[in-house]
N, CA, C and O atoms as a GROMACS GRO file, in nm:
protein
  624
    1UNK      N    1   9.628   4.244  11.312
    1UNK     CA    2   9.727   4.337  11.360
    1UNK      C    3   9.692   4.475  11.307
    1UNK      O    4   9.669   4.498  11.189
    2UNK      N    5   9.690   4.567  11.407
    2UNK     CA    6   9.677   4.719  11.370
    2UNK      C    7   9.779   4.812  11.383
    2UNK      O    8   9.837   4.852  11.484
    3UNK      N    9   9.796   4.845  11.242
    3UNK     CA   10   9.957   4.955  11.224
    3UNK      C   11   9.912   5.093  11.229
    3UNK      O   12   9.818   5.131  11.159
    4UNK      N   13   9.981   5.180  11.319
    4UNK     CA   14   9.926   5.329  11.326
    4UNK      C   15  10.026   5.431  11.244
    4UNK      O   16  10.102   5.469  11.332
    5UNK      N   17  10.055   5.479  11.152
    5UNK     CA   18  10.129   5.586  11.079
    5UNK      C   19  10.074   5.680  11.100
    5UNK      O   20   9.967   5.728  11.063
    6UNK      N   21  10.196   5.725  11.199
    6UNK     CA   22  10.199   5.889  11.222
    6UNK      C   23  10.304   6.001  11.204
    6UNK      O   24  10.422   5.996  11.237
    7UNK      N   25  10.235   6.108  11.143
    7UNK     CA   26  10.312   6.275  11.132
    7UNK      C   27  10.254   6.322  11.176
    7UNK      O   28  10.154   6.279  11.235
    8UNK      N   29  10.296   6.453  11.165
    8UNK     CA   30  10.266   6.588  11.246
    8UNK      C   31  10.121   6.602  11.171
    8UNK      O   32  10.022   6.549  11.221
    9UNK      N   33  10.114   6.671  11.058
    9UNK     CA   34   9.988   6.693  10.975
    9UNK      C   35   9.908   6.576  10.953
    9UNK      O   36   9.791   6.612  10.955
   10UNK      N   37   9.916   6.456  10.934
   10UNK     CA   38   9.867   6.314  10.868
   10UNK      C   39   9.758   6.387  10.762
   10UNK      O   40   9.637   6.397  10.781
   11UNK      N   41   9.849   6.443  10.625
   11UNK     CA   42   9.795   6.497  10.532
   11UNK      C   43   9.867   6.446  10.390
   11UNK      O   44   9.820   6.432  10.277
   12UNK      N   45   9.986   6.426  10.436
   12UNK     CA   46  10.052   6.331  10.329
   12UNK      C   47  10.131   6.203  10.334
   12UNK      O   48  10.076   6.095  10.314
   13UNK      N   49  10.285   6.216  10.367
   13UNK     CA   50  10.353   6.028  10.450
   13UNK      C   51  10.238   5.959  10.537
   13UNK      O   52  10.200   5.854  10.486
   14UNK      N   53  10.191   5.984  10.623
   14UNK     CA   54  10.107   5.908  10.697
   14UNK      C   55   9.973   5.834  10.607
   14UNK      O   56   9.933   5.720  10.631
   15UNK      N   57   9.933   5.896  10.533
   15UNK     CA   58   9.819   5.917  10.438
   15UNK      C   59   9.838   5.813  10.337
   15UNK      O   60   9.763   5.719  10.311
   16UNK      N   61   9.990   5.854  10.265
   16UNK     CA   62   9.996   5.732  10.170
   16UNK      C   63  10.050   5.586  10.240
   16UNK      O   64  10.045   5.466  10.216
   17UNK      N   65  10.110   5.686  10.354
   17UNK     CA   66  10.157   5.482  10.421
   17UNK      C   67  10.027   5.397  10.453
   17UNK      O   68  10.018   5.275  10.434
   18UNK      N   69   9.941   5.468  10.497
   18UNK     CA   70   9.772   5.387  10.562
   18UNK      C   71   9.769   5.340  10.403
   18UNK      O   72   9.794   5.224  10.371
   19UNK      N   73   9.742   5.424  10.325
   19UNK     CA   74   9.674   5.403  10.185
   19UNK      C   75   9.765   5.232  10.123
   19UNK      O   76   9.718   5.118  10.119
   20UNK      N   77   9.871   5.272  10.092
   20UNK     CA   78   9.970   5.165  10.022
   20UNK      C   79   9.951   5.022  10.133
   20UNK      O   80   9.944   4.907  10.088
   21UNK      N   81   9.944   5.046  10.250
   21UNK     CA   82   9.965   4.915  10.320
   21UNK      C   83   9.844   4.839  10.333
   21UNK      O   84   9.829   4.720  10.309
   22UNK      N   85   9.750   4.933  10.378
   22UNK     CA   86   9.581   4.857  10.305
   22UNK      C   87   9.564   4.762  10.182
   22UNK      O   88   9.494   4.661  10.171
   23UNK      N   89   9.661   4.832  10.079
   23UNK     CA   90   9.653   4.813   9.958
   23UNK      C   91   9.692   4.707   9.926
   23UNK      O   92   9.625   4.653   9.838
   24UNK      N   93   9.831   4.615   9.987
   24UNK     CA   94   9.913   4.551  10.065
   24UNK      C   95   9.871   4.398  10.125
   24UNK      O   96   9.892   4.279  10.103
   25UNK      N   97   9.798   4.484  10.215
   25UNK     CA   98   9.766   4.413  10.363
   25UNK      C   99   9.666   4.292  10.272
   25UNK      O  100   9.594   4.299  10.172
   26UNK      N  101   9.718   4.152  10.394
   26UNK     CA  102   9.592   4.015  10.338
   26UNK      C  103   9.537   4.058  10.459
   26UNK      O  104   9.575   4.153  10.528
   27UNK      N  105   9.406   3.947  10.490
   27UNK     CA  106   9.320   3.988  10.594
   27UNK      C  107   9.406   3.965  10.741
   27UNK      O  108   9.499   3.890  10.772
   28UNK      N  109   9.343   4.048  10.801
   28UNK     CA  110   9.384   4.052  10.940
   28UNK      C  111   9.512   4.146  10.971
   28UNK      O  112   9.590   4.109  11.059
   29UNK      N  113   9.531   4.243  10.914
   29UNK     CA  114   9.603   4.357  10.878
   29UNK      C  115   9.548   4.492  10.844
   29UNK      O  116   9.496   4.518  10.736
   30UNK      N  117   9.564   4.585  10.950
   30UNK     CA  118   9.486   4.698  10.844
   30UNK      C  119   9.580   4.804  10.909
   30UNK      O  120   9.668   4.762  10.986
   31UNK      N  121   9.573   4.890  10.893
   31UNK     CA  122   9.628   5.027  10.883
   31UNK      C  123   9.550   5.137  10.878
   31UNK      O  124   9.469   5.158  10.788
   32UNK      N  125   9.579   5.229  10.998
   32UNK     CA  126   9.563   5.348  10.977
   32UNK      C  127   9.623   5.446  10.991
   32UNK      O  128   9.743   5.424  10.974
   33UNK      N  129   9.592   5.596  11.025
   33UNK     CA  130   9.708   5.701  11.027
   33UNK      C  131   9.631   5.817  11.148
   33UNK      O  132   9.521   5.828  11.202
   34UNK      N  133   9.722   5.866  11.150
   34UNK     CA  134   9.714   5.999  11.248
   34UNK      C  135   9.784   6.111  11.286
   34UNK      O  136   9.897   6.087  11.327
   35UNK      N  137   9.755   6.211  11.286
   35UNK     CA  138   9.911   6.341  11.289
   35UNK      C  139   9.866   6.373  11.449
   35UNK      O  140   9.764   6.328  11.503
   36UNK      N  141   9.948   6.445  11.499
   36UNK     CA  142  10.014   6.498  11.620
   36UNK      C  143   9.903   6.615  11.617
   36UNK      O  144   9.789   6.607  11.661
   37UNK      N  145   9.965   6.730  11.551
   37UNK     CA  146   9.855   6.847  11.507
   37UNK      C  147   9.807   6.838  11.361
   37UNK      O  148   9.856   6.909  11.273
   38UNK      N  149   9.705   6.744  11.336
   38UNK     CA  150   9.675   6.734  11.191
   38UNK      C  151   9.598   6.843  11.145
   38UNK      O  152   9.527   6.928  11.198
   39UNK      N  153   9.643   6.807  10.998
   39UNK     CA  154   9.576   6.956  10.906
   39UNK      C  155   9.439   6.961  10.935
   39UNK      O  156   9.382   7.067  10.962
   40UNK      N  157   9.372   6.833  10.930
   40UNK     CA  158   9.234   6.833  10.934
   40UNK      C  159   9.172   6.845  10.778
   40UNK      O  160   9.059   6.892  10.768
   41UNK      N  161   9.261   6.793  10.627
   41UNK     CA  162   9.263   6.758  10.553
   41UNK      C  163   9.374   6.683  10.510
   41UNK      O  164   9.487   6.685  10.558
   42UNK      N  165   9.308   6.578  10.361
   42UNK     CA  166   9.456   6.574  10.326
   42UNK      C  167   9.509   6.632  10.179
   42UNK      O  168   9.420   6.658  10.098
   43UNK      N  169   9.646   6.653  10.138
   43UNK     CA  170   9.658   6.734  10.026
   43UNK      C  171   9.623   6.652   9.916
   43UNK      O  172   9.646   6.531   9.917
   44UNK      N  173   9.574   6.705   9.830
   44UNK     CA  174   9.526   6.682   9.711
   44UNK      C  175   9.641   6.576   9.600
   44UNK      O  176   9.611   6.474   9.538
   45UNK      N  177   9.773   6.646   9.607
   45UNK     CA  178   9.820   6.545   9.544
   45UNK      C  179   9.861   6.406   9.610
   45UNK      O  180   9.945   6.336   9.555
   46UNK      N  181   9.817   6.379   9.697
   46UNK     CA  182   9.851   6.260   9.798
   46UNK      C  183   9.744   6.161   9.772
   46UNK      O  184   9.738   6.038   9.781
   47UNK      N  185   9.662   6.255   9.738
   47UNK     CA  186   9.545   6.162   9.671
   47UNK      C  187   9.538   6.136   9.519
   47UNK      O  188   9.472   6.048   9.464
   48UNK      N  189   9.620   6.232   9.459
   48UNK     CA  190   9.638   6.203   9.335
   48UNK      C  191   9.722   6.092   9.289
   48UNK      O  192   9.704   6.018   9.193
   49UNK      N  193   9.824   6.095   9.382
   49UNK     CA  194   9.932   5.996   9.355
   49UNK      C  195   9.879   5.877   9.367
   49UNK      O  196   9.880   5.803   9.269
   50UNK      N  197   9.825   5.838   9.482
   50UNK     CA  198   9.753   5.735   9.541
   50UNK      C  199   9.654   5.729   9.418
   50UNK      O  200   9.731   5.672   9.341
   51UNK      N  201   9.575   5.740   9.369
   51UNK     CA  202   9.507   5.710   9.254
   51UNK      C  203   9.576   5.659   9.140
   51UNK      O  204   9.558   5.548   9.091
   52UNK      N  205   9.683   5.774   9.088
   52UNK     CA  206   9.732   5.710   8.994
   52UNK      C  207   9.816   5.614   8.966
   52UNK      O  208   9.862   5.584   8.856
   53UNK      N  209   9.838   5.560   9.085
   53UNK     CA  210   9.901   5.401   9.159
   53UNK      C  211   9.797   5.290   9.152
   53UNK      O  212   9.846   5.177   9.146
   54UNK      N  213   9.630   5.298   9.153
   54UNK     CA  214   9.545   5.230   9.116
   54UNK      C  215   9.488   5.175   9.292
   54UNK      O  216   9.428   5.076   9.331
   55UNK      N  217   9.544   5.296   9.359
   55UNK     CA  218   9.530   5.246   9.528
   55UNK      C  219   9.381   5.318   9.573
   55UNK      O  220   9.361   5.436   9.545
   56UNK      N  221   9.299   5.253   9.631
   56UNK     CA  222   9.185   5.323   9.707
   56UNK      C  223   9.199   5.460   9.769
   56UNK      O  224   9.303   5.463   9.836
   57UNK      N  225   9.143   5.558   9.771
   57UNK     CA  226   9.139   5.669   9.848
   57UNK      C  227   9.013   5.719   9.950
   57UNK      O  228   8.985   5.828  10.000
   58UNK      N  229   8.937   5.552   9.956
   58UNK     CA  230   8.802   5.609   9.999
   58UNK      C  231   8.835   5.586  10.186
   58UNK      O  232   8.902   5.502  10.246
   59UNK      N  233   8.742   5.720  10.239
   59UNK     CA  234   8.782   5.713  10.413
   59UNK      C  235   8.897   5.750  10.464
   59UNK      O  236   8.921   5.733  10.583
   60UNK      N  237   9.010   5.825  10.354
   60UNK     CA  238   9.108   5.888  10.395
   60UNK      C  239   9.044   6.022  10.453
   60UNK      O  240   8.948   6.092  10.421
   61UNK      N  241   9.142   6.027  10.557
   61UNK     CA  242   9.145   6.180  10.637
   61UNK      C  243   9.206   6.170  10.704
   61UNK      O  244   9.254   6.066  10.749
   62UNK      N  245   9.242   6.366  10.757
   62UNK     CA  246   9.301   6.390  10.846
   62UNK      C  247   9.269   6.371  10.962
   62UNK      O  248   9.152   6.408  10.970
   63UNK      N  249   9.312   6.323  11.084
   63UNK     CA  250   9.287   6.348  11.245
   63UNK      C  251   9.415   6.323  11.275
   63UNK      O  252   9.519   6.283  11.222
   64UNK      N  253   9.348   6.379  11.438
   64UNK     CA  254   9.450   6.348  11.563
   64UNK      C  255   9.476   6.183  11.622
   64UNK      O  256   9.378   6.108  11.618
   65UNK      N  257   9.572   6.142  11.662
   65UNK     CA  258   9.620   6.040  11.737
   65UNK      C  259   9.523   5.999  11.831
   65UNK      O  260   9.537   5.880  11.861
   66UNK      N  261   9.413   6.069  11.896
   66UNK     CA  262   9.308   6.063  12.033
   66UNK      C  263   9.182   6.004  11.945
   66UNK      O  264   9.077   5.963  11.995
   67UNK      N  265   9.210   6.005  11.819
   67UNK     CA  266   9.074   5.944  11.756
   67UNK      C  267   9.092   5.774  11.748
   67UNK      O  268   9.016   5.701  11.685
   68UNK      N  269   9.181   5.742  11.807
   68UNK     CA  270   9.238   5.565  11.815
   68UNK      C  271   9.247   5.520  12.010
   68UNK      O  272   9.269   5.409  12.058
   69UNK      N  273   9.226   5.623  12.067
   69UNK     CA  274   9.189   5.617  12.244
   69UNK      C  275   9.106   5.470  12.260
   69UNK      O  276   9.113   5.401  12.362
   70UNK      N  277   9.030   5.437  12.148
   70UNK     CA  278   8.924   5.333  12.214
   70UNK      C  279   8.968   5.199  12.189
   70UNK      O  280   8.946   5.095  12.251
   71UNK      N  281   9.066   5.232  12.038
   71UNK     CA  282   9.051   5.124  11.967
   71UNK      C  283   9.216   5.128  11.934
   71UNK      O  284   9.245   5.129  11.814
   72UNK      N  285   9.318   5.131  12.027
   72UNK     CA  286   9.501   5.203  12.042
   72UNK      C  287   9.519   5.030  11.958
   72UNK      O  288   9.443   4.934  11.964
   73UNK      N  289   9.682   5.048  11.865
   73UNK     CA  290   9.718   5.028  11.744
   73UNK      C  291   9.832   4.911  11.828
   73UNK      O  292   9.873   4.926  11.943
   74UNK      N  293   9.862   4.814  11.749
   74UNK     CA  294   9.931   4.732  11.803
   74UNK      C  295  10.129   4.752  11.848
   74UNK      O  296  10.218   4.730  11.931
   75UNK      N  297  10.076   4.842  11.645
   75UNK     CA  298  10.194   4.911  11.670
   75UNK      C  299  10.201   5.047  11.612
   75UNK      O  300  10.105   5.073  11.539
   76UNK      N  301  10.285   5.136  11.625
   76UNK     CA  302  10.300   5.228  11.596
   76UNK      C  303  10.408   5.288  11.527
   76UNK      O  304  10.517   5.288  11.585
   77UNK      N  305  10.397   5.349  11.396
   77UNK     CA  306  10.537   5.387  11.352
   77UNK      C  307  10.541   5.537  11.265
   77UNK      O  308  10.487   5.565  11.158
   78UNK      N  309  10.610   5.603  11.335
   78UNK     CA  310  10.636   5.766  11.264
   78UNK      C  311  10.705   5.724  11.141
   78UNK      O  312  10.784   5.637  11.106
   79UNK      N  313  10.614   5.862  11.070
   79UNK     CA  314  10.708   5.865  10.971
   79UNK      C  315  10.742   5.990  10.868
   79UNK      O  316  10.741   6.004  10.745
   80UNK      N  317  10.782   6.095  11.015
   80UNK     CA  318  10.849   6.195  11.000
   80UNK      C  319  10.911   6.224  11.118
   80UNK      O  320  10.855   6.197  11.223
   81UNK      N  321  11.047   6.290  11.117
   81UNK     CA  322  11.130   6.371  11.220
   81UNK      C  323  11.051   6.368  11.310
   81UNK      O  324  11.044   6.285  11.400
   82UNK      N  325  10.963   6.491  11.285
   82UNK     CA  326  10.896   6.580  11.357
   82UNK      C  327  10.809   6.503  11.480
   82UNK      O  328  10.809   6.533  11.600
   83UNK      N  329  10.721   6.373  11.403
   83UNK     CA  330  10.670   6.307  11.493
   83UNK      C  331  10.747   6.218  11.582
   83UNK      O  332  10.742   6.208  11.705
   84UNK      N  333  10.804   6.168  11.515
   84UNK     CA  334  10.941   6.052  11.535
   84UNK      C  335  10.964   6.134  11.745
   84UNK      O  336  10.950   6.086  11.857
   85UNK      N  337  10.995   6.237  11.702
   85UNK     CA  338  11.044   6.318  11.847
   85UNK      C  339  10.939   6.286  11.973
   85UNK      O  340  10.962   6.260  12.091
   86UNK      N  341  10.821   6.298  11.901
   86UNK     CA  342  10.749   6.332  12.027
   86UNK      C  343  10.676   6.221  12.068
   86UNK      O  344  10.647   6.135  11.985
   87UNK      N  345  10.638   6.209  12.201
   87UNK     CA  346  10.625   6.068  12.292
   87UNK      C  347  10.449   6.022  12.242
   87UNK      O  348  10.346   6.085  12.218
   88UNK      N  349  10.476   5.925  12.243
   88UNK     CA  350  10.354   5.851  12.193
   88UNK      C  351  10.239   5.876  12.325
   88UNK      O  352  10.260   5.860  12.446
   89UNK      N  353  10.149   5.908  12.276
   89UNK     CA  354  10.018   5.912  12.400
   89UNK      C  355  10.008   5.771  12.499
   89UNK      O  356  10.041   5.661  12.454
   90UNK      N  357   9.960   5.788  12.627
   90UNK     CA  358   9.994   5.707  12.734
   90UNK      C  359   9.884   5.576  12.680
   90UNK      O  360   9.910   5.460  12.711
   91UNK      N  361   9.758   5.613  12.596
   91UNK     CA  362   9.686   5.484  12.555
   91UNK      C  363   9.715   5.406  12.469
   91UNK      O  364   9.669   5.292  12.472
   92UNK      N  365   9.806   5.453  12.361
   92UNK     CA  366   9.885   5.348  12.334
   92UNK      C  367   9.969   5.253  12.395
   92UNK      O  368  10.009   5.156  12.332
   93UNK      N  369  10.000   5.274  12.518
   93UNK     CA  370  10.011   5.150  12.590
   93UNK      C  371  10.142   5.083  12.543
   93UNK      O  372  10.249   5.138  12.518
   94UNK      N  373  10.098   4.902  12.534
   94UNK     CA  374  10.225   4.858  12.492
   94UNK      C  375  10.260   4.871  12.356
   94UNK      O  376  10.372   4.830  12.324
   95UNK      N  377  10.175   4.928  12.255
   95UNK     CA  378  10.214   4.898  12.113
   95UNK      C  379  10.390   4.942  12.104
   95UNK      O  380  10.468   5.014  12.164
   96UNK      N  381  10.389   4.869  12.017
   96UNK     CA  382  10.570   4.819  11.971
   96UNK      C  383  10.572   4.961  11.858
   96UNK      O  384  10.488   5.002  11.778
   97UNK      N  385  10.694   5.005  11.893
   97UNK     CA  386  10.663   5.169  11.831
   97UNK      C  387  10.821   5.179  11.729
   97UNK      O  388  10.921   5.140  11.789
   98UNK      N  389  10.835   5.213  11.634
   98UNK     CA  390  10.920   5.215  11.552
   98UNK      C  391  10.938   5.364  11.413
   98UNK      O  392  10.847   5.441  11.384
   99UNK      N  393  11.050   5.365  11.366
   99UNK     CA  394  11.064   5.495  11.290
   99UNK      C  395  11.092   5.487  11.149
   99UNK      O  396  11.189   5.419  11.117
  100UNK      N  397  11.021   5.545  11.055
  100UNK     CA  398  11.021   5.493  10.947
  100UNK      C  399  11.063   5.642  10.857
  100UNK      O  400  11.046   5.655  10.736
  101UNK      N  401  11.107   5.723  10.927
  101UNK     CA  402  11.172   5.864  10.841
  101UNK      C  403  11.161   5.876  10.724
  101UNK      O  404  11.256   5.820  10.670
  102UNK      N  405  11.075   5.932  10.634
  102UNK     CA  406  11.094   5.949  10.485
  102UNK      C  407  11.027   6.137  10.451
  102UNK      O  408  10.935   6.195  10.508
  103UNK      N  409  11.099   6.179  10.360
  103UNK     CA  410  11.168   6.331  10.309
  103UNK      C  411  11.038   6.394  10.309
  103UNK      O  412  10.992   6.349  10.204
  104UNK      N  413  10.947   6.471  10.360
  104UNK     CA  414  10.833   6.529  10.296
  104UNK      C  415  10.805   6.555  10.137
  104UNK      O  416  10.844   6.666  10.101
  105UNK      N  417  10.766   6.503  10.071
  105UNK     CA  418  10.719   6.528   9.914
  105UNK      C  419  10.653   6.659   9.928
  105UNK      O  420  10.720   6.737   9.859
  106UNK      N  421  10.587   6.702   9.965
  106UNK     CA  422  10.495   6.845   9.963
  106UNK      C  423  10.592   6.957  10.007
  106UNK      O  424  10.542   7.068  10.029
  107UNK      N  425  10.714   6.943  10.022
  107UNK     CA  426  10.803   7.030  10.070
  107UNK      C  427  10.897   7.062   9.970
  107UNK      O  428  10.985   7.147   9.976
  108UNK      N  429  10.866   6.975   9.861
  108UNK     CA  430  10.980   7.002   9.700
  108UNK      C  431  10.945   7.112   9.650
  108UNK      O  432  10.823   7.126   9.644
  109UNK      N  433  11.008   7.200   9.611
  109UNK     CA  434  10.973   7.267   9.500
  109UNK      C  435  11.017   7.278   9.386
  109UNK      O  436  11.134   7.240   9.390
  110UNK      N  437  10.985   7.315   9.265
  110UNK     CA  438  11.031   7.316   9.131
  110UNK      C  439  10.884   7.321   9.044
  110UNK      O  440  10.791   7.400   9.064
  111UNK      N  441  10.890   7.249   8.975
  111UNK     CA  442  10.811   7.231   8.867
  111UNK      C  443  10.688   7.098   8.896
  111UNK      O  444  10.695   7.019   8.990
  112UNK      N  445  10.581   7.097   8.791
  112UNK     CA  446  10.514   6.984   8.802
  112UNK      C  447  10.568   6.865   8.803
  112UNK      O  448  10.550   6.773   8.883
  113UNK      N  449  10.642   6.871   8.704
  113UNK     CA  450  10.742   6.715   8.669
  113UNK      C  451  10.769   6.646   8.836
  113UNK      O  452  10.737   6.539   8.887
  114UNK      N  453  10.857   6.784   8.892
  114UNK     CA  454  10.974   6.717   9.002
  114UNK      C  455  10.838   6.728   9.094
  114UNK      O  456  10.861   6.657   9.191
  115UNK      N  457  10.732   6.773   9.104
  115UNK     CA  458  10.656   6.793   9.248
  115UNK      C  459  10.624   6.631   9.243
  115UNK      O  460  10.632   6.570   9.350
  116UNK      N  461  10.590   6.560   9.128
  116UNK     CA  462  10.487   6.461   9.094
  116UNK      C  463  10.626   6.362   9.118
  116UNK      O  464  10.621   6.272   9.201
  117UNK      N  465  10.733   6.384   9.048
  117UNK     CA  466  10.818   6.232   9.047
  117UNK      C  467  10.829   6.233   9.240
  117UNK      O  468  10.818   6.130   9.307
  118UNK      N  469  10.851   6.362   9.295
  118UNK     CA  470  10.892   6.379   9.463
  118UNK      C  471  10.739   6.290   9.524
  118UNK      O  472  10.759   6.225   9.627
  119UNK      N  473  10.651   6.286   9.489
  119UNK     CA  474  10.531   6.189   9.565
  119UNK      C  475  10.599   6.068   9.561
  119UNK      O  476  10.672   6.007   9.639
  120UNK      N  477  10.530   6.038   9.384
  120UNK     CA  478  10.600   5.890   9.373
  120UNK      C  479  10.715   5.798   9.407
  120UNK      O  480  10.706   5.676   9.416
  121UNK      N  481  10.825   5.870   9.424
  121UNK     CA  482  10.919   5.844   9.532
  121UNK      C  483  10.919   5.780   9.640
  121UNK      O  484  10.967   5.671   9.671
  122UNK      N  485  10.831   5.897   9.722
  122UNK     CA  486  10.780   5.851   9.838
  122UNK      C  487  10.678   5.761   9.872
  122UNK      O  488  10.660   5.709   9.982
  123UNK      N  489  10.604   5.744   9.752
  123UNK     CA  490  10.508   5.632   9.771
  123UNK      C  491  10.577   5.504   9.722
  123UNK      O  492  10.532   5.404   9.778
  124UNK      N  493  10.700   5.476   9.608
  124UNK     CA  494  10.790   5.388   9.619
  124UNK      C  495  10.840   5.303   9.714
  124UNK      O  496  10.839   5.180   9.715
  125UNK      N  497  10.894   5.396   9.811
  125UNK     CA  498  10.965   5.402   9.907
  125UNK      C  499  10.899   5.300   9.987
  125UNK      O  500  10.947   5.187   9.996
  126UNK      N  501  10.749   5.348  10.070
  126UNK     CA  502  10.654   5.321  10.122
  126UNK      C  503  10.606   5.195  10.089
  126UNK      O  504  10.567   5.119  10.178
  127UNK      N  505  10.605   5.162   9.963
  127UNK     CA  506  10.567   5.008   9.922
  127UNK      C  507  10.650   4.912   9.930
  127UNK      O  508  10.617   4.793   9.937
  128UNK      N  509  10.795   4.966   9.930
  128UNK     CA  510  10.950   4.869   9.945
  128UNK      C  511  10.911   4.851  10.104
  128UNK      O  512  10.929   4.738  10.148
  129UNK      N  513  10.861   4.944  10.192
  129UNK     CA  514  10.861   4.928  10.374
  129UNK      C  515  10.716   4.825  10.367
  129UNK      O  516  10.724   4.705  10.390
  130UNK      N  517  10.648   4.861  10.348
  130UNK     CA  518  10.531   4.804  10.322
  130UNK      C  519  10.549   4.578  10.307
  130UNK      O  520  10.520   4.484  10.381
  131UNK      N  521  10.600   4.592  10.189
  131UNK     CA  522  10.610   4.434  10.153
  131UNK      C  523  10.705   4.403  10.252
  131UNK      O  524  10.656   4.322  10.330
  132UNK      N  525  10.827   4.437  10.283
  132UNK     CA  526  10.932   4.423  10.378
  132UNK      C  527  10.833   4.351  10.499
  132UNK      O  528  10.849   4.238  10.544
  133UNK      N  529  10.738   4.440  10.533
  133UNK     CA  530  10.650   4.476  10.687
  133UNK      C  531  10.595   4.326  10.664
  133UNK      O  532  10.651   4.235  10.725
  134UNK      N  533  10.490   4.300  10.579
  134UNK     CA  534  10.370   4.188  10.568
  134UNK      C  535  10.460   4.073  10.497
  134UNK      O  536  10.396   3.975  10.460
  135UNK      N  537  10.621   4.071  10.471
  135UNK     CA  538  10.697   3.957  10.430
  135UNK      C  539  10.739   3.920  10.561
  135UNK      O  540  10.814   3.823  10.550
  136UNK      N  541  10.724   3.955  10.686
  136UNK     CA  542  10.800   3.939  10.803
  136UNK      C  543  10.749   3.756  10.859
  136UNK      O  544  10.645   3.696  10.833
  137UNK      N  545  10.831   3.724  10.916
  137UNK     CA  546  10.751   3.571  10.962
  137UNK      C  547  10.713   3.571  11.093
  137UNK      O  548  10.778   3.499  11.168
  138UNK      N  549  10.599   3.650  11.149
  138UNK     CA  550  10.542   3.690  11.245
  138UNK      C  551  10.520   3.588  11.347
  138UNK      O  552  10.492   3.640  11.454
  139UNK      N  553  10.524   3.471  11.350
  139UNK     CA  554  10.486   3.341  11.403
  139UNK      C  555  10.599   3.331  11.487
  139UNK      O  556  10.582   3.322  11.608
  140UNK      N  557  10.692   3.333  11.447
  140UNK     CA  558  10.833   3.321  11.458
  140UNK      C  559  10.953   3.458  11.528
  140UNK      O  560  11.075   3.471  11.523
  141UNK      N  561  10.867   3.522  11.576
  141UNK     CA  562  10.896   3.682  11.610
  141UNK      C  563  10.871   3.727  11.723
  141UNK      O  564  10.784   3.814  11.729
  142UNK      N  565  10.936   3.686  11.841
  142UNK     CA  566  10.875   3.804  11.990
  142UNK      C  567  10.894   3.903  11.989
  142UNK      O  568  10.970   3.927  11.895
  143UNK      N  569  10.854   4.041  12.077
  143UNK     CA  570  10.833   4.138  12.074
  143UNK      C  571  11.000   4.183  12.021
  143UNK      O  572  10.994   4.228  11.906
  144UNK      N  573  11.083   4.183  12.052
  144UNK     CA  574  11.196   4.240  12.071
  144UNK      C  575  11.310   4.224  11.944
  144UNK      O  576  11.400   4.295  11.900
  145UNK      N  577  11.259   4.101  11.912
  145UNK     CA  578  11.288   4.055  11.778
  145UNK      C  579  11.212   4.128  11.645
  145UNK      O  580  11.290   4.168  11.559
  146UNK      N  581  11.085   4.147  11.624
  146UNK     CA  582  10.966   4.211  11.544
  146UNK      C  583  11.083   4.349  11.573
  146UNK      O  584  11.156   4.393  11.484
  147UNK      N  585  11.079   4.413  11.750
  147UNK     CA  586  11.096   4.556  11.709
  147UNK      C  587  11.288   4.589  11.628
  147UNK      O  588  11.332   4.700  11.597
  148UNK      N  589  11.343   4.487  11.617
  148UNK     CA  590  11.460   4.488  11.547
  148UNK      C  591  11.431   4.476  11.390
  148UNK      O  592  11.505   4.512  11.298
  149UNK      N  593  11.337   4.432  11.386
  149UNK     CA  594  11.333   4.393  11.198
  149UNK      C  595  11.224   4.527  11.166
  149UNK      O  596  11.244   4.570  11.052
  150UNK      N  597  11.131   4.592  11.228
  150UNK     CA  598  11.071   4.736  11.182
  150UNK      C  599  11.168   4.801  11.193
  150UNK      O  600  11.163   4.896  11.116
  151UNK      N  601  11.268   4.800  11.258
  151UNK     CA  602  11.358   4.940  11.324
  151UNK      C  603  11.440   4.907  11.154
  151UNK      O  604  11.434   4.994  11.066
  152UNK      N  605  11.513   4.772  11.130
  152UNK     CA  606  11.600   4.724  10.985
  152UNK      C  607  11.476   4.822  10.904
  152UNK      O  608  11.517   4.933  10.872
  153UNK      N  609  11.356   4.797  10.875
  153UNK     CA  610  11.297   4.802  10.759
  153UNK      C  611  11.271   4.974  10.741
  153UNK      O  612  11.236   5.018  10.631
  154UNK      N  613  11.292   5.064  10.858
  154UNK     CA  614  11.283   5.146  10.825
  154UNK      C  615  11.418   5.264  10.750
  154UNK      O  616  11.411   5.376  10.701
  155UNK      N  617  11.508   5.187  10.771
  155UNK     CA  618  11.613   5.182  10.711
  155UNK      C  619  11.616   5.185  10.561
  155UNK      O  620  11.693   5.249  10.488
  156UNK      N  621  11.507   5.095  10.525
  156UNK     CA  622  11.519   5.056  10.354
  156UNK      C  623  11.485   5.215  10.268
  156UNK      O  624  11.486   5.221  10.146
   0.00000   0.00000   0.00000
């Protein structure tokens, strides 16, 4: 099964959701990410966090949604506003598409302390959606059913 996490930039939420669910994922699960208008990097502490979580950072990057045209995602799930809004490209097709809203971390300001606890948060967050996701009893799940328990989990 292929999970697509997407934002606008896919420079940070998108970034650590691919990252954490890889991290996650048993075989036959993988994850990737994609922004709408991506930065075309990703931020530095997104990778920091992700490190200091003990999570891989190798083959992260930024792109667009059109870089998955060949190889479109089973399912798909925003996970910002911004993307959340806008209509999924026509090659994604049937993937089962769902919203997983969480606060931008790179948008805090204050101090080091609060910039760093505002990642981890969000990468918290991300690992509670994450186990939720790969605890699901997929066997046991038609389409309509699956898209009721992502839609619950993005809730968490």
């Amino acid at each position: 099964m292929r999970v697509l996490f997407m934002c606008t930039a896919n420079s940070c939420r998108s970034i650590l959701s691919e990252a954490m669910f890889n991290h996650l994922a048993p075989k036959g699960f993988e994850a990737v990410s994609a922004g709408s208008f991506p930065k075309g990097h990703v931020l530095p502490r997104s990778l920091t966090t992700l490190q200091t979580a003990g999570i891989a950072t190798d083959g992260l990057s930024s792109k667009g949604n059109d870089a998955f045209e060949a190889n479109p995602p089973d399912i798909v799930i925003t996970v910002c506003d911004k993307a959340a809004g806008e209509a999924c490209p026509v090659y994604f097709g049937p993937a089962l598409k769902s919203h997983w809203g969480l606060e931008d971390p790179s948008e805090v300001t204050g101090d080091e302390a609060a910039l760093s606890a505002a990642f981890h948060a969000t990468l918290a967050r991300i690992e509670t959606r994450c186990r939720a996701f790969l605890a699901l009893p997929f066997s046991e799940l038609d389409r309509n059913a699956l898209k009721r328990e992502l839609d619950r989990i993005g809730t968490l």
